[in-house]
C-alpha positions, 0 to 999 in steps of 0.5 A: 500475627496478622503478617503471618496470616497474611504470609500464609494466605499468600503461600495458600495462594501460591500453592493453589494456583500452581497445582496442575489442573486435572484432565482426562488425558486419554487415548483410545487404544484399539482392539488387536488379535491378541492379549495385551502385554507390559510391552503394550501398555509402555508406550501408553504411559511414555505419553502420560496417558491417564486414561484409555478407551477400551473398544470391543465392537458389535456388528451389523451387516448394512444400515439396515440390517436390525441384529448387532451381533456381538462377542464372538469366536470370529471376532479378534480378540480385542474386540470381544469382551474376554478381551476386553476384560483383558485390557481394561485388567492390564491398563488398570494395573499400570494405573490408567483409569478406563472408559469403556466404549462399546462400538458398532461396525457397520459392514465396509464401513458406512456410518453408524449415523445413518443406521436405520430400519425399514420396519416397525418389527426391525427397530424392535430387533434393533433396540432389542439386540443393541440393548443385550450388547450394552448392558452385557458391557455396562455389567463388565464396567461395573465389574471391573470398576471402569471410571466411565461407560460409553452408552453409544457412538454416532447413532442419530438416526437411531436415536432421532427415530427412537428417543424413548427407547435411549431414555430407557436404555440409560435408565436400565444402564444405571442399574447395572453401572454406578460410574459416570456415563457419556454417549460419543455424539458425532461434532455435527449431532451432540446439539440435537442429542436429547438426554445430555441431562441423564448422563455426566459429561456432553461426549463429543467425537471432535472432528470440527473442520477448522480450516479449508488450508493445504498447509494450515497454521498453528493460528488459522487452526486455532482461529478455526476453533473460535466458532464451534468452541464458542458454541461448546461453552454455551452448550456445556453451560445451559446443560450444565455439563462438562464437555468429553472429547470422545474421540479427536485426532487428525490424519497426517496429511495435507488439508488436515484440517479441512474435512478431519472425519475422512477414514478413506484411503486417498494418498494425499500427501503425508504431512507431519507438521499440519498433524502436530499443529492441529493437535497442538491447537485443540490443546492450546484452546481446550485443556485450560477451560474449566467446562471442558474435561479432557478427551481420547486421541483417535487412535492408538495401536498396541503395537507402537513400534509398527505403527504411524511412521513417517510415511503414515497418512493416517489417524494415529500419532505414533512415533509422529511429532504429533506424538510427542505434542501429545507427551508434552501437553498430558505431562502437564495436566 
């Protein structure tokens, strides 16, 4: 009797630790002009995705413009909340779980960071729109069962200038929501953020520069880790939190690594390698950690055959040897 207790505890052990370990293994699938077809969502679980952040957009006109402007007939269809209603439907049907992440567009593109208004009156307007933009998609999120709701992406200054507005807003958030909450902070914000302890996972859009390199190596990228991931695993523990790569991607592109946050138009040279290499390393020194709960690829296009390429210097790892680090690592987790 004792050597078959002795033999099954052995087996038990055995089983357990080769049981993969759970991650959010997820992409963030950009809103198009169109309805999203099987054909749209193939390619997402070629790449063992389990999960998907679906993205509808409100706008403002500049940084300090205080309306956000939302579901409207001039918006593309993915941007709006029929669409993605749509999505969330269709990526849900093929069993990839969702987080909806609603987002704001500033007009050609200036940082969201440094929204902030001139007046008194203004930020009224402003917390008064945005909250008509978040609780009508923390209502689609309840209704359509999404797994985790994004509350904001990268508003410092709106937050820093606002503090007791957000705690509310979360507050009138979980009324309307039952499912997890993260806010996508930007790598340089989430430590001052002030409300981790009111939400399930520390949101982090993860573009930490890693290395000042042309050509950086599996290891310089990996080394380039150590600091901010050591500041990660401290931060997780003291807010008691799972860390949630909101978003992490590289451009395909000399010095990748170097400033990862760049979504200009320069032509700097393409390069596949340094791409693959970077996401290799975030995977290689994240998805083993028990703090650390998995992220969203930046970013993935519903037409997966016109997108990314070899001549492609930008985000997305479509049809890229990033691409199939990206299937290698989320088959295993």
């Amino acid at each position: 009797m004792k050597r078959l207790g002795l033999l099954f505890l052995c087996c038990l052990q055995f089983s357990c630790s080769s049981q993969k370990v759970y991650k959010i293994n997820g992409v963030s699938f950009v809103g198009s002009r169109e309805r999203v077809s099987q054909e749209h969502v193939d390619p997402v679980l070629n790449v063992n995705a389990n999960y998907a952040a679906v993205m509808p957009f409100g706008f403002t006109r500049n940084l300090s413009s205080p309306k956000v402007i939302f579901d409207t007939d001039r918006q593309w269809y993915g941007e709006t909340k029929k669409g993605a209603k749509q999505y969330i439907k269709m990526l849900q049907e093929n069993g990839v779980k969702v987080m909806l992440k609603p987002q704001i567009w500033v007009w050609r593109g200036e940082f969201t960071g440094d929204i902030m208004m001139e007046s008194e009156e203004d930020w009224k307007t402003l917390e008064d729109t945005y909250k008509d933009f978040i609780l009508s998609y923390a209502q689609l999120a309840e209704e359509t069962q999404c797994e985790i709701f994004c509350i904001g992406t990268e508003l410092e200054e709106f937050i820093k200038n606002r503090p007791d507005y957000w705690k509310g807003l979360i507050g009138e958030v979980k009324e309307l929501y039952k499912g997890k909450l993260t806010y996508a902070a930007n790598w340089d914000e989430y430590s001052r953020t002030p409300f981790w302890n009111q939400l399930d996972f520390i949101g982090v859009d993860a573009y930490f520069p890693l290395s000042e390199e042309r050509f950086p190596t599996l290891d310089e990228l990996k080394s380039g880790w150590q600091p901010w991931k050591t500041r990660l695993v401290e931060f997780s523990q003291k807010n008691e939190r799972p860390v949630l790569f909101t978003e992490f991607g590289y451009r395909s592109m000399d010095f990748t690594a170097k400033k990862p946050w760049l979504v200009d138009r320069n032509e700097m040279d393409v390069n596949l390698e340094a791409q693959a290499d970077a996401t290799r390393a975030v995977f290689e020194e994240f998805w083993e950690e028990d703090w650390f709960a998995g992220g969203f690829v930046w970013k993935w296009f519903i037409h997966h055959g016109d997108s990314g390429g070899a001549e492609d210097n930008r985000f997305t790892p479509q049809n890229k040897p990033a691409e199939v680090v990206i299937r290698n690592f989320y088959s295993n987790y």
